[in-house]
C-alpha positions as MATLAB code, in Angstrom:
seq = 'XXXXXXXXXXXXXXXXXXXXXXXXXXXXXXXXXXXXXXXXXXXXXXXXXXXXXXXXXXXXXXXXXXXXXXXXXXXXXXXXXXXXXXXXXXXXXXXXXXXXXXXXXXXXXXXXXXXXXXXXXXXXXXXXXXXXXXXXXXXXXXXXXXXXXXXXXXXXXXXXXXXXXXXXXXXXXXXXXXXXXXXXXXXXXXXXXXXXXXXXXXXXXXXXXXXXXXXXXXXXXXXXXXXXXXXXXXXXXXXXXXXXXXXXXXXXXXXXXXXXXXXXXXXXXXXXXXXXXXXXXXXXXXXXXXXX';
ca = [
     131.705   63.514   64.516;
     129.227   61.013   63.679;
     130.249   57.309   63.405;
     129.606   55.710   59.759;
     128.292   52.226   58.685;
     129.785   49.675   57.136;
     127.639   50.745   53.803;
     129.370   54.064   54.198;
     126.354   55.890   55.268;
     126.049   57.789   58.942;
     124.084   55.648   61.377;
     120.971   56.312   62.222;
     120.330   58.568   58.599;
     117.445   55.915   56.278;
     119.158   54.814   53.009;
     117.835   56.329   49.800;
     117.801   53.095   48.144;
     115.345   51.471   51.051;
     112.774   55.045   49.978;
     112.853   54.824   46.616;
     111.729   50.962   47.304;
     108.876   51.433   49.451;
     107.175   54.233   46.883;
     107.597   51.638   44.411;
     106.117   49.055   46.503;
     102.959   51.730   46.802;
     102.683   52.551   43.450;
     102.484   49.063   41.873;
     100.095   48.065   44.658;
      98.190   51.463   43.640;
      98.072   50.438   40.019;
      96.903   47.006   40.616;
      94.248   47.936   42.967;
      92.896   50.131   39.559;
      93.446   47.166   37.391;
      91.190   44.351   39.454;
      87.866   44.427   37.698;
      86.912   41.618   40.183;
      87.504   39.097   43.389;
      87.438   35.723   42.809;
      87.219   33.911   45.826;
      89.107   36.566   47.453;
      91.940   37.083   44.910;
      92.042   39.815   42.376;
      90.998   39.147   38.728;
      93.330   41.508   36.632;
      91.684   40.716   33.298;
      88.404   38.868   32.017;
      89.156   35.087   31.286;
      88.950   34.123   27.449;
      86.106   31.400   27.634;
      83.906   34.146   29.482;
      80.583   34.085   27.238;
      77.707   36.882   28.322;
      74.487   36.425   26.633;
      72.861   39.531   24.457;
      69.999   39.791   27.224;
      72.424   39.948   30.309;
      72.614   43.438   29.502;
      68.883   44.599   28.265;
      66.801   46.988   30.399;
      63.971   45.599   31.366;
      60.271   47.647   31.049;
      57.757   47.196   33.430;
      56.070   43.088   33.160;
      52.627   43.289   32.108;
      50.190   40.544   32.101;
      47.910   41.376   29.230;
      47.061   44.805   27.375;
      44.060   45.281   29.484;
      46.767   45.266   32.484;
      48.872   47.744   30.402;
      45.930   49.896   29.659;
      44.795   50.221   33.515;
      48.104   51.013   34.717;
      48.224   53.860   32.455;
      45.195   55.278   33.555;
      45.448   54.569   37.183;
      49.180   56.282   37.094;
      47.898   59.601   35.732;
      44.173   59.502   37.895;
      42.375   59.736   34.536;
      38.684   58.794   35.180;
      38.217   55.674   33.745;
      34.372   56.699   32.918;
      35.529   59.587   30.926;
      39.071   58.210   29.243;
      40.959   60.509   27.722;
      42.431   58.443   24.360;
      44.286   60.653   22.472;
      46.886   60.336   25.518;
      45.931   57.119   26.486;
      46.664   55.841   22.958;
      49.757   57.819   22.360;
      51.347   56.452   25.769;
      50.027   52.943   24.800;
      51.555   52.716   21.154;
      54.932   53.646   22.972;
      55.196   51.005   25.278;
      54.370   48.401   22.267;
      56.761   49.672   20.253;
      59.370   49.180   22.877;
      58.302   45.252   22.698;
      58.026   45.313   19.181;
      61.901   45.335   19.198;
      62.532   42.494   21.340;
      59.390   40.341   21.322;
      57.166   40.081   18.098;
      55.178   37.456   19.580;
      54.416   39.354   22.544;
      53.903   42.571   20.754;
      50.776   40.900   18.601;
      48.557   40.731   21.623;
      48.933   44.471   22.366;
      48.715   45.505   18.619;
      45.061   44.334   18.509;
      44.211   46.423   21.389;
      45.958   49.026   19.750;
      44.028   48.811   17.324;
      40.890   49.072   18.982;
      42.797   52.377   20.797;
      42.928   53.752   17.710;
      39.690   52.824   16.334;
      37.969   53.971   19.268;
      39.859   57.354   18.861;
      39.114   57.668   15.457;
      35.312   57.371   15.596;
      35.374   60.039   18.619;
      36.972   62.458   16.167;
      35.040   61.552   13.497;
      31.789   63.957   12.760;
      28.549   62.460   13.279;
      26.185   62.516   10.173;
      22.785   62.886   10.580;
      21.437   59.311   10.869;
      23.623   58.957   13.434;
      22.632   61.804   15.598;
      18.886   60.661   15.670;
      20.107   57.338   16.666;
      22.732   57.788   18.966;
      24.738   54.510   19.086;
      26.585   55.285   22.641;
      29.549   55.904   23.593;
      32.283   54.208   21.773;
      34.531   53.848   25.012;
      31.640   52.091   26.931;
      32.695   48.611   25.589;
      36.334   49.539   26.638;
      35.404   50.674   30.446;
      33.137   47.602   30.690;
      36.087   45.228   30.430;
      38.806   47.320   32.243;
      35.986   47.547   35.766;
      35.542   43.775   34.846;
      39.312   42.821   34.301;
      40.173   45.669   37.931;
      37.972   43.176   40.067;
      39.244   40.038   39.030;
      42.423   41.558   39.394;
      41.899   42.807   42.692;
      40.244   39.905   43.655;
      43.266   37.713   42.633;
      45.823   39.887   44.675;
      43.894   39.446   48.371;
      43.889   35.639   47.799;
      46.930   35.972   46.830;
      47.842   37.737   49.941;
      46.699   34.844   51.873;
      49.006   32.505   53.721;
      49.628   29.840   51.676;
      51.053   25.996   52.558;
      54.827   25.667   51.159;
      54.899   29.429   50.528;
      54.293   31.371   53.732;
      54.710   28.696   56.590;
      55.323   24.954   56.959;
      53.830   21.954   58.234;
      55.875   20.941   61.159;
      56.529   17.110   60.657;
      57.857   15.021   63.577;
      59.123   11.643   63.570;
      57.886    9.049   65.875;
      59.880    5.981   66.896;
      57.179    3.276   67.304;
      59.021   -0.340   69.218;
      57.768   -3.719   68.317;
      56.714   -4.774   72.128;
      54.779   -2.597   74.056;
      56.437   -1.089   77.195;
      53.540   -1.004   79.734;
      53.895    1.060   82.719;
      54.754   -0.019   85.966;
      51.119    1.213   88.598;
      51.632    0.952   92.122;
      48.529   -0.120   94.226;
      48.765    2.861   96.278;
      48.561    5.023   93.253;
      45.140    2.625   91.876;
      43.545    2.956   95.121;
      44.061    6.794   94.926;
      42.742    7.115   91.392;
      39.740    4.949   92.892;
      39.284    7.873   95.940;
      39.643   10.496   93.038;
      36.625    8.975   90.933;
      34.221    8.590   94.225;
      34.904   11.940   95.138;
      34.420   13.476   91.580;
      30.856   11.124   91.565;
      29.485   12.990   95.391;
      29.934   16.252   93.660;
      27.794   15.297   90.549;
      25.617   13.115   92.108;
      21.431   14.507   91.709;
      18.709   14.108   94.344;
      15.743   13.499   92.514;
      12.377   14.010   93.925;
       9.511   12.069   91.965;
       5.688   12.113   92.296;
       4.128    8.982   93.632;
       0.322    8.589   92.704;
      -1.835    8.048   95.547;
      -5.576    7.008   95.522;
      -7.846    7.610   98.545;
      -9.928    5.954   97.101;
      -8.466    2.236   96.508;
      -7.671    2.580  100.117;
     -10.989    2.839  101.564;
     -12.201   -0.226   98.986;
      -8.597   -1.849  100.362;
     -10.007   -1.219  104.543;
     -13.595   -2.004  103.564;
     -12.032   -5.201  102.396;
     -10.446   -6.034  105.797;
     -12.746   -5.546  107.981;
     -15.526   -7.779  106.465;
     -13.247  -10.317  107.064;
     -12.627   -9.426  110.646;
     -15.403   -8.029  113.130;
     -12.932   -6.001  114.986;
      -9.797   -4.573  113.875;
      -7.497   -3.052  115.817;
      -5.891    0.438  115.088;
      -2.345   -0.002  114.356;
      -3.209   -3.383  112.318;
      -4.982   -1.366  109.482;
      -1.282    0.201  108.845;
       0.538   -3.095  108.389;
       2.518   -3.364  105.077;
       1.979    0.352  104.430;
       6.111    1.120  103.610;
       6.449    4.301  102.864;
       5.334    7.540  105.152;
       2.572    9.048  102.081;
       1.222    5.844  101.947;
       0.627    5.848  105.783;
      -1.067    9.491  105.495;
      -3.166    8.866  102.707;
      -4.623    5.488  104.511;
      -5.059    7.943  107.358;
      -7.231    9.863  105.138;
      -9.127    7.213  103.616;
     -10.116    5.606  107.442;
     -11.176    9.011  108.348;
     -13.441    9.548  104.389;
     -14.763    6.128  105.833;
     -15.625    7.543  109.102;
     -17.526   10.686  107.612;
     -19.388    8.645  105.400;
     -20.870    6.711  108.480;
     -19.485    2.948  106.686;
     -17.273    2.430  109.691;
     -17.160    2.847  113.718;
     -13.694    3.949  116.028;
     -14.313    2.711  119.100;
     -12.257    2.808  122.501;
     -13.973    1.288  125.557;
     -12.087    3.349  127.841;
      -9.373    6.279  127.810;
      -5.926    5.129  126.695;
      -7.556    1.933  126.209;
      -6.937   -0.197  122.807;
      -8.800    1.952  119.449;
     -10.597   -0.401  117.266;
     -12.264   -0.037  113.931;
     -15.321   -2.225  112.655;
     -17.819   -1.985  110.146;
     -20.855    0.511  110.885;
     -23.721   -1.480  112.421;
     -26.760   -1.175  109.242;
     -30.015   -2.578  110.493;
     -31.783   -4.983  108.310;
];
């Protein structure tokens, strides 16, 4: 026998009443789940407010943005690869009026720019379907679209043009200019150099200065010449010269050689004497003896 509640009911069996609650409970949540048309800031919105105002143009489809009836014209030609040399107009012109009469309906003032060229469409077309008479085939005035394809090629290169610079990074559009701030003090804070680290900078130059350093070799202009006149000149003041005196004041080792080289000219040309009275004795250097 099971053991009853104090509500009357056997324990451990749910109560009806508690059921019948909870699918209630569902159902309303159900219901209002279908009736929120919105969240605002994370609460439901059951119903639009009163003051809620949406303009006439929230809801209009928007056509493809143009930027002129030439623009118009290419795209419609470049979508369906017609050759632009060889338009075909009746299509061209049929697809064309559409589009303007789409913006007739909202914008009149936009629509006038594309009526003229749909004009010229259509007059275009109509002298194309026209017959020729016969003044006009023995002078053949061209091709009516030829005006037409000259200003779409010219308007496709500017436009073409335009988009590559416009793909170019651009200042405020593509990247920044990274700015940083610099705190500048009133008193300049020198820093602190340790002798040590002076006399190290000072090994660093000299070092730096042997490895660039150039060994330049220059020419010195010698003349044989001035230095026989120069031993001519000495020994008329002296009778006898000795050797090694002829060399004094001669500094530098070419100068030594080429006064060498002049004694010797000297010696060839018979204008002076080397004697020695005996071997390893003293070599002097006189005048040559010239009979009167």
């Amino acid at each position: 026998m099971v053991p009853e509640q104090a509500g009357g009911s056997p324990a451990g069996d749910p109560n009806p009443d508690d059921g019948a609650i909870a699918d209630d409970a569902l159902n309303a949540a159900a219901d209002a789940a279908e009736a929120t048309i919105a969240r605002l800031y994370g609460e439901p919105l059951l119903r639009l407010p009163n003051d809620l105002y949406i303009p006439p143009d929230a809801l209009e489809v928007f056509l493809d943005a143009f930027e002129g009836p030439l623009d118009l014209l290419l795209y419609l030609i470049r979508k369906q690869n017609f050759n632009i040399l060889d338009i075909p107009m009746a299509q061209v012109t049929l697809q064309y009026l559409e589009y303007v009469e789409q913006i007739r309906k909202s914008n009149l003032e936009l629509a006038a720019e594309y009526l003229l060229m749909a004009a010229m469409l259509i007059e275009i077309k109509s002298r194309m379907l026209l017959p020729k008479r016969q003044d006009e085939l023995i002078e053949d005035a061209g091709d009516p679209r030829a005006e037409l394809v000259r200003r779409l090629l010219e308007y496709e290169q500017i436009k073409t043009a335009a988009q590559q610079l416009g793909a170019l990074p651009q200042l405020d559009r593509d990247f920044l200019r990274p700015s940083l701030p610099v705190e500048q003090g009133l008193a300049p804070v020198w820093p602190h150099v340790d002798p040590h680290d002076l006399q190290r900078a000072w090994m660093d130059v000299l070092r730096r200065a042997k490895l660039t350093q150039h060994h330049r070799i220059g020419r010195e202009e010698l003349s044989v010449r001035e230095h026989m006149s120069a031993i001519l000149r000495t020994l008329q003041s002296n009778r006898f010269v000795e050797f090694s005196e002829l060399f004094h004041g001669q500094a530098s080792v070419p100068v030594v050689v080429v006064h060498f080289v002049a004694m010797l000219e000297l010696a060839k040309e018979t204008l002076i004497e080397i004697t020695q009275a005996e071997p390893f004795a003293p070599i002097y250097v006189r005048l040559a003896y010239s009979p009167a």
